[in-house]
C-alpha positions as CSV (number, residue, x, y, z in Angstrom):
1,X,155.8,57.8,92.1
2,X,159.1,56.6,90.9
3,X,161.9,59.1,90.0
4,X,162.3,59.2,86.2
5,X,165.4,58.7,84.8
6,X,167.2,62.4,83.6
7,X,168.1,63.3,80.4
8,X,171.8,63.0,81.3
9,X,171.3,59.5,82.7
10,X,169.1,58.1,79.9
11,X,171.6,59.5,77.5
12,X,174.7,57.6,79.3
13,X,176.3,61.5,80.1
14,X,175.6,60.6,83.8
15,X,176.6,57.3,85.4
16,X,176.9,55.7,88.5
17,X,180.2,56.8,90.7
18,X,182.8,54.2,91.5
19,X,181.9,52.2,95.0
20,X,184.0,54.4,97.3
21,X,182.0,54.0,101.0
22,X,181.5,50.5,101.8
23,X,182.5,50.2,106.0
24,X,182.2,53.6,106.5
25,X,179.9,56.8,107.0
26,X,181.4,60.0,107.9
27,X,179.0,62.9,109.1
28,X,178.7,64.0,106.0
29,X,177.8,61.0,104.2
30,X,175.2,60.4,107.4
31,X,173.5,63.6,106.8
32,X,171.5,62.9,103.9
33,X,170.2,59.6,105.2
34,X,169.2,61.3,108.6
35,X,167.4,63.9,105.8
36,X,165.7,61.1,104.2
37,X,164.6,59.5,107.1
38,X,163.2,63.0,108.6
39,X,161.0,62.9,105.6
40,X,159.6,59.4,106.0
41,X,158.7,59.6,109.5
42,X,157.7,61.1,112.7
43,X,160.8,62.1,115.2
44,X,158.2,60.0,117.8
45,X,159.0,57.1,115.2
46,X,162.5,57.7,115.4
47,X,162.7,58.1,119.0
48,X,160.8,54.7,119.6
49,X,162.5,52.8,116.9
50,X,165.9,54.2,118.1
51,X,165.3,52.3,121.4
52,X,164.1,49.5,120.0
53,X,167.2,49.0,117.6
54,X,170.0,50.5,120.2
55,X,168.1,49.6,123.7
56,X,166.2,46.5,123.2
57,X,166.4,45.9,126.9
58,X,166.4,49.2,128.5
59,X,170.2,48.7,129.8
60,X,172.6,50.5,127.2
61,X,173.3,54.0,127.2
62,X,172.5,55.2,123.6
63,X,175.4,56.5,121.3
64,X,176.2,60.1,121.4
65,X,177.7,62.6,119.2
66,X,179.1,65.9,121.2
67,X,179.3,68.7,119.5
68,X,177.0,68.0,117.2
69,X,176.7,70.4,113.9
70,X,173.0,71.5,113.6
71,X,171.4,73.1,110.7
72,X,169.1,76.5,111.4
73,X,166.0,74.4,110.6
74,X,167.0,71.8,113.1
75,X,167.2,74.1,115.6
76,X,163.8,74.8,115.5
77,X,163.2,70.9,116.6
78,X,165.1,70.0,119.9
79,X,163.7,66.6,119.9
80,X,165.3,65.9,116.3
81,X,168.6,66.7,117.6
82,X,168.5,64.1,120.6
83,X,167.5,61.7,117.6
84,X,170.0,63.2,115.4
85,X,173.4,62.7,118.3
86,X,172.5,59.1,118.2
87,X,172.5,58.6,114.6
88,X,175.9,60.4,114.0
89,X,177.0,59.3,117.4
90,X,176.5,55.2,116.6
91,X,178.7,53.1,114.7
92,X,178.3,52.8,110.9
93,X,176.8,49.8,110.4
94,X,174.1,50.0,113.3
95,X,172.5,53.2,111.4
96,X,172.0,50.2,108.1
97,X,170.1,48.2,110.9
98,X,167.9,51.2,112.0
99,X,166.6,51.9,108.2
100,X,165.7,47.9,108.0
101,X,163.6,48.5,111.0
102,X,161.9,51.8,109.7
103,X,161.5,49.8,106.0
104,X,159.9,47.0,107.9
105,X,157.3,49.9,110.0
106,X,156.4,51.6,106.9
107,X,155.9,48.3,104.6
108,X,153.3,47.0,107.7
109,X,151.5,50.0,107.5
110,X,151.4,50.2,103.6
111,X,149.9,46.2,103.1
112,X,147.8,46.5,107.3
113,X,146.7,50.1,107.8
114,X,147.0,51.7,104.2
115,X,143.9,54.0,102.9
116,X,143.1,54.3,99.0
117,X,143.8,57.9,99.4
118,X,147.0,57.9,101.1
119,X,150.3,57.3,99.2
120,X,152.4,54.2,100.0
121,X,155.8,55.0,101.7
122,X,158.0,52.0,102.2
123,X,158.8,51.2,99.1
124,X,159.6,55.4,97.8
125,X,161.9,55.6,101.0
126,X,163.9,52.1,100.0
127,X,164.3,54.0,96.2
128,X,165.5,57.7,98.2
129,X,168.0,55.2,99.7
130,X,168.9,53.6,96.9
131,X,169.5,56.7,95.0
132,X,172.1,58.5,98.0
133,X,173.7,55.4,98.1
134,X,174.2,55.6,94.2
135,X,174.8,59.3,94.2
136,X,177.6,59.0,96.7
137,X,179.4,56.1,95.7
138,X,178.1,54.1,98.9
139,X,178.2,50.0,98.1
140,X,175.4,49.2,100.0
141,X,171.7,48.8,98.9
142,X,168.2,48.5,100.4
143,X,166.0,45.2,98.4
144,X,163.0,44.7,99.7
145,X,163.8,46.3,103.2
146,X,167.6,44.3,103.5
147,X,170.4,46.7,103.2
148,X,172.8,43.9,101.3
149,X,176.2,44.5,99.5
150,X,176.2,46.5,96.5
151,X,179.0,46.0,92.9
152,X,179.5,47.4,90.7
153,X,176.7,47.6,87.4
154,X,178.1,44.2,85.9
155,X,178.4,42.5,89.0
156,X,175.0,43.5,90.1
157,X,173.7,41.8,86.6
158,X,175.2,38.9,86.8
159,X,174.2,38.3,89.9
160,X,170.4,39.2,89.5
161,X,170.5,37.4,86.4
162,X,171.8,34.1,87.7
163,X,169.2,34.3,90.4
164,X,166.1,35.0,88.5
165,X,167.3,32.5,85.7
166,X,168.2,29.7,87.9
167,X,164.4,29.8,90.1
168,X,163.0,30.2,86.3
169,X,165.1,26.9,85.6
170,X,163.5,25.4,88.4
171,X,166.9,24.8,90.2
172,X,165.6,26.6,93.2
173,X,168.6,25.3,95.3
174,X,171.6,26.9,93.0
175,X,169.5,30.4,93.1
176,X,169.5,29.9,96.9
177,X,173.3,29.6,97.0
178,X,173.3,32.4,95.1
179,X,171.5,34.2,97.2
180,X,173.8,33.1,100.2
181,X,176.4,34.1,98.3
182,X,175.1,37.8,98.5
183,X,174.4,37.7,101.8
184,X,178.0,36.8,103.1
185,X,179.1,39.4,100.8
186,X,176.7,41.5,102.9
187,X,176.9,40.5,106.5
188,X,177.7,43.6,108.9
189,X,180.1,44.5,110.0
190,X,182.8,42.2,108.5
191,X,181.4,40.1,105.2
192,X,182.4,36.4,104.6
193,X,184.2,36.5,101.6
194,X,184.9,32.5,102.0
195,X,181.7,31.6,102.2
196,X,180.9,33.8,99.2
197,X,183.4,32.1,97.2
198,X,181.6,28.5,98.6
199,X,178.1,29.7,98.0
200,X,178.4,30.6,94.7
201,X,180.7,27.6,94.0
202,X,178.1,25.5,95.3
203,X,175.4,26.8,93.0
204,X,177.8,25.2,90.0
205,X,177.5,22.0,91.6
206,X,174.1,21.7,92.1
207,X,173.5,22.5,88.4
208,X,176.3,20.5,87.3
209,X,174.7,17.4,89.8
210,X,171.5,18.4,88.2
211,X,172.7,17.8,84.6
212,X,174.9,14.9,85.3
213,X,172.6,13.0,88.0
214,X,176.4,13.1,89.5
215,X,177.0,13.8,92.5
216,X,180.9,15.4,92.4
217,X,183.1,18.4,93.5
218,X,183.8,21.4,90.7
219,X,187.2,20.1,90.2
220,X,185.9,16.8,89.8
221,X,183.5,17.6,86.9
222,X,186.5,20.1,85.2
223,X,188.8,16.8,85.5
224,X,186.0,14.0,84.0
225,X,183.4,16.0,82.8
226,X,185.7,18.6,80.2
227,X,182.7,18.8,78.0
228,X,180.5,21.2,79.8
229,X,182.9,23.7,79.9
230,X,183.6,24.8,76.6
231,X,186.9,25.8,74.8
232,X,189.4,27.3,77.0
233,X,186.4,27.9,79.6
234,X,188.4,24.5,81.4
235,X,191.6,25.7,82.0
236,X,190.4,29.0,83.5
237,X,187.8,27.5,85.8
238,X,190.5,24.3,87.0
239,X,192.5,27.5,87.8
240,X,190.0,29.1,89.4
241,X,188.9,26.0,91.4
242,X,192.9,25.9,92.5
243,X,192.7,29.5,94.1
244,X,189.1,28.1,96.2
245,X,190.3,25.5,97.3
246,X,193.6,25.1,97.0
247,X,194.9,28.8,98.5
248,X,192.0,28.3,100.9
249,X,189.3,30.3,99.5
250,X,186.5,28.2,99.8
251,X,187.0,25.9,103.0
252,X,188.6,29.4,104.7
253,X,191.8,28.4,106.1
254,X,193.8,30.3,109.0
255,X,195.3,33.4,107.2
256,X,193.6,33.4,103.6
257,X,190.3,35.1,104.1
258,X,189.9,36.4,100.3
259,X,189.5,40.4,99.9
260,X,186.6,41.8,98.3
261,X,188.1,42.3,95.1
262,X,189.1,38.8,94.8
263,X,185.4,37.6,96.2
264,X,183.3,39.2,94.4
265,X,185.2,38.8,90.7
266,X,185.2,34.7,91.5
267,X,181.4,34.8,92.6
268,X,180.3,36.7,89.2
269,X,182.9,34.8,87.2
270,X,181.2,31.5,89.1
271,X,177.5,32.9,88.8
272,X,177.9,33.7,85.0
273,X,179.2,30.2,84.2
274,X,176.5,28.9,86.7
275,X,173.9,30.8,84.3
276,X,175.1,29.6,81.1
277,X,174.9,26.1,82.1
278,X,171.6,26.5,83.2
279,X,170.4,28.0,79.7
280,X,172.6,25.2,77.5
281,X,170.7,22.4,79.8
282,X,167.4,23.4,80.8
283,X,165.8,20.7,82.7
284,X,162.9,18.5,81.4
């Protein structure tokens, strides 16, 4: 059953803290998703998917964590706590890997071994994720089993919106750059801003190409085709198209790898311009 939404939260009272936690878990922050995933399966689950994530060829030594702090009700399970050294023993962003895995277990056993009787689980344990992560200010999320980058609320609409609009469109291969664009912003341990900024970029070409039956760079179309950008919309994208290409943004030159900041306010700026073209020329 999904969580409903509080009183606090549907009234506004409540809202979603600022993205602190992005290439980082402390214990603490661990704790709760070790919790969560205590409640969505067996420790024999854990302990077998454990060595499949951190052991895949029986070689490595797992990661550790010595002294470990264990709860009263932990104590009662020794096994947990073996479990429990290598998820607050391994590095950040090999615990993100470890919940894919679980997500992809309990999603096989909901659609192959599922009874009508029994509840589904993979799907209620993404959500629990989902949830901490909001809770705590952590800028990752779980969709559809992928633990992928996670904005702020009006980044996180543009971007779903430019997707979903763009396959409704049927320009299928701007909504895939999009969706490459989230991935880089994604990838573990270090994202690829660049090939964010590119990505997304791209998508506005491949509209733009799609409108025009022109086959031209963004700075091309803002120099010879003015009129699809509206108003002062051309001067701020030619500058923008300066800083990703220009400064080395989009072709990632030695020295100029983009922050996040910068990455992410391009791609959504990008994305929402990518969106409104799409709506003002819909093809046939």
């Amino acid at each position: 059953m999904d969580r409903e939404a509080t009183f606090s939260e549907r009234a506004g009272y409540v809202r979603p803290r600022e993205i602190v936690f992005r290439d980082e878990l402390s214990d603490e922050l661990r704790q709760p998703i070790i919790d969560i995933l205590r409640d969505s399966v067996s420790t024999a689950v854990l302990r077998e998917t454990i060595e499949r994530v951190f052991n895949p060829y029986g070689i490595d030594t797992l990661p550790d964590r010595n002294p470990l702090a264990v709860s009263p009700e932990e104590h009662k399970a020794p096994y947990f706590i073996a479990v429990k050294r290598v998820l607050v023993g391994c590095e950040w962003f090999r615990l993100y890997d470890l919940l894919e895995n679980i997500f992809r277990q309990l999603d096989f056993h909901d659609i192959e071994l599922h009874h009508e009787e029994e509840d589904f689980y993979a799907y209620p344990f993404q959500e629990k994720l989902n949830d901490y992560f909001e809770h705590a200010g952590i800028g990752w999320q779980m969709v559809d089993g992928k633990v992928i980058t996670r904005g702020e609320d009006a980044f996180e609409r543009t971007m779903q919106v430019a997707e979903v609009e763009l396959k409704a469109g049927g320009r299928t291969t701007a909504a895939d750059r999009i969706a490459s664009a989230i991935r880089n912003l994604s990838i573990r341990p270090t994202p690829d801003f660049s090939g964010a900024i590119s990505h997304a970029t791209g998508a506005m070409e491949c509209v733009l190409h799609d409108i025009t039956q022109e086959s031209m760079t963004l700075g091309d179309y803002i120099r010879k085709r003015p009129g699809f950008f509206p108003g002062a919309m051309k001067t701020a994208f030619g500058a923008l198209w300066g800083y990703a290409s220009e400064e080395g943004a989009r072709h990632g030159k030695e020295g100029l790898e983009p922050r996040r900041e910068e990455a992410e306010f391009i791609v959504s700026i990008v994305a929402a311009l990518t969106t409104y073209l799409n709506r003002e020329h819909p093809r046939p």
